[in-house]
C-alpha positions in Angstrom: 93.3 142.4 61.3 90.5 141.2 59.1 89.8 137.8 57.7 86.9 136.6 56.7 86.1 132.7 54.7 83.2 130.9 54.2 82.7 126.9 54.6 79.9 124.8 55.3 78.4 122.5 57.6 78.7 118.8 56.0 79.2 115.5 57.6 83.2 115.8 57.0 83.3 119.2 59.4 81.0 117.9 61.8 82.6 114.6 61.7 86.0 117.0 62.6 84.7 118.6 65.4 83.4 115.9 66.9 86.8 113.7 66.7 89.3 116.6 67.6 86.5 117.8 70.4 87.0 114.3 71.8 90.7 114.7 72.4 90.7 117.4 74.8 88.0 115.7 76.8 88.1 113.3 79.9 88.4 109.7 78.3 84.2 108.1 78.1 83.6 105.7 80.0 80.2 103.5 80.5 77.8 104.0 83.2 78.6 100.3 84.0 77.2 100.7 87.7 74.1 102.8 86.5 73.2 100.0 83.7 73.7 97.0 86.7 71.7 98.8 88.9 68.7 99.4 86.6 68.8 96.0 85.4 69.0 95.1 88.9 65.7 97.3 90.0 64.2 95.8 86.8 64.5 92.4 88.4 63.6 92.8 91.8 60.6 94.7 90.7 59.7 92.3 87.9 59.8 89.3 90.6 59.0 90.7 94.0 56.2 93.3 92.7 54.1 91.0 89.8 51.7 93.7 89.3 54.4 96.2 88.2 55.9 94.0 85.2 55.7 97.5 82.7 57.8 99.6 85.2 60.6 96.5 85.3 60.4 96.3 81.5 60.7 100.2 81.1 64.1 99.9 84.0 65.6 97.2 81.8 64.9 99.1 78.6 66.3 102.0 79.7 69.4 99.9 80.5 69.8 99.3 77.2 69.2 102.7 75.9 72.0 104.1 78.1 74.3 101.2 77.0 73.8 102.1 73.0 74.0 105.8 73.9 77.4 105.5 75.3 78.6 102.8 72.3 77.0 105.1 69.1 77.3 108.5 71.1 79.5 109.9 67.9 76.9 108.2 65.2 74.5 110.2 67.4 75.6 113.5 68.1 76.2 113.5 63.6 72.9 112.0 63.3 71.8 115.2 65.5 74.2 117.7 63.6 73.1 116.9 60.2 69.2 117.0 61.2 69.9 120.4 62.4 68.2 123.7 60.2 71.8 124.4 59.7 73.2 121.7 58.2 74.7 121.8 54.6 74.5 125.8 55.2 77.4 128.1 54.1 79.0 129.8 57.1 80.6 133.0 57.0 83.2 133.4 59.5 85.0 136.6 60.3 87.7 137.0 62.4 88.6 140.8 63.4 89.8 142.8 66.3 86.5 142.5 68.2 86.6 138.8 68.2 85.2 135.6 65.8 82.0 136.1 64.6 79.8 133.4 62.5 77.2 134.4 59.9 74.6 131.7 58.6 71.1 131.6 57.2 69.7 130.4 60.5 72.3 131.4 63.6 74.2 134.3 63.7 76.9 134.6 67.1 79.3 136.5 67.6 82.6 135.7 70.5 83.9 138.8 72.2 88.0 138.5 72.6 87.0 139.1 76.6 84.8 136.8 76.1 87.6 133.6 75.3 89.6 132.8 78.4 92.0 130.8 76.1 92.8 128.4 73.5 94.1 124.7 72.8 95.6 123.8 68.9 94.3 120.3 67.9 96.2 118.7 65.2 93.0 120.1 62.6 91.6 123.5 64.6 91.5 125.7 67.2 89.2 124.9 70.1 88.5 128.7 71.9 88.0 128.0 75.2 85.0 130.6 76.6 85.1 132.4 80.2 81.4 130.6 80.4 82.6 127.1 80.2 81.8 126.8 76.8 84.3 125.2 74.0 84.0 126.5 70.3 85.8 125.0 67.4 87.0 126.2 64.5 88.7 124.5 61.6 92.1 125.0 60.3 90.6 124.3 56.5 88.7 127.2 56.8 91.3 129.5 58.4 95.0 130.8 57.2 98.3 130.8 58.6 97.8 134.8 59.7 94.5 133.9 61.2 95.4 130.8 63.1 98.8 133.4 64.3 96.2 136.4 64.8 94.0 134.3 66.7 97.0 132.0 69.1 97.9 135.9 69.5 94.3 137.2 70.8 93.5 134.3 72.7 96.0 132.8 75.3 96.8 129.4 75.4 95.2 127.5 78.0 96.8 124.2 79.9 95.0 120.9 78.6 95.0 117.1 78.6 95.4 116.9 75.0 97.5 114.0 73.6 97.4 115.2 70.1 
């Protein structure tokens, strides 16, 4: 088997990883007791320890900062994506008998079938599952009904908590 397409890396693919990434994961939650107990330490330092006042500021702050990165973690990880080399680059990917293997101005990797310990179908992709812990997504826009069968084929399916 040989198949091979190109696509590229734009806000609407990262935007699909991200959302269909998110549905085999653990549900988020905030770091409520984390936040308390900084803005606690913050406190006691700020009104037990008067000569400290920057290292109760810098406690409370960074209260805040782990509150905002839990409520715009999506906005954030895009934000990251698209200020990446790689963004708005065309990917080639190739799927074959030695595994998937992606092609770009900037990153070039290549996943070993031993390498994949399994797979999960999301409503939009194929999430490969990697003997390293790893998750890799691919998009069903940029594969076809004999690659999305080659690849379910190649790489077993692996049990999940997705509620797609």
């Amino acid at each position: 088997m040989f198949f091979q397409s190109k696509f590229v890396l734009n806000r609407e693919h990262f935007e699909e990883c991200f959302d269909q990434s998110a549905l085999l994961g653990k549900k988020a939650a905030p770091r409520y007791k984390f936040m308390a107990f900084l803005v606690i330490g913050g406190c006691l330092i700020l009104i037990l320890v008067p000569q400290q006042k920057t290292l109760a500021f810098f406690l409370i702050a960074l209260s805040f900062v782990e509150y905002f990165s839990f409520r715009y973690r999506r906005a954030w990880w895009l934000m990251r994506q698209m200020w990446s080399r790689n963004s708005h680059n065309t990917i080639t990917l190739t799927i074959n008998d030695q595994g998937v293997k992606t092609e770009s101005l900037y990153n070039n990797s290549e996943l070993l079938w031993a390498e994949i310990k399994g797979m999960v179908e999301t409503p939009k992709g194929i999430m490969l599952l990697l003997k390293n812990g790893n998750k890799n997504y691919l998009s069903k826009a940029s594969l076809d009904e004999k690659a999305v069968a080659y690849i379910k084929l190649k790489a077993a399916p692996a049990e999940s908590e997705c509620a797609c």
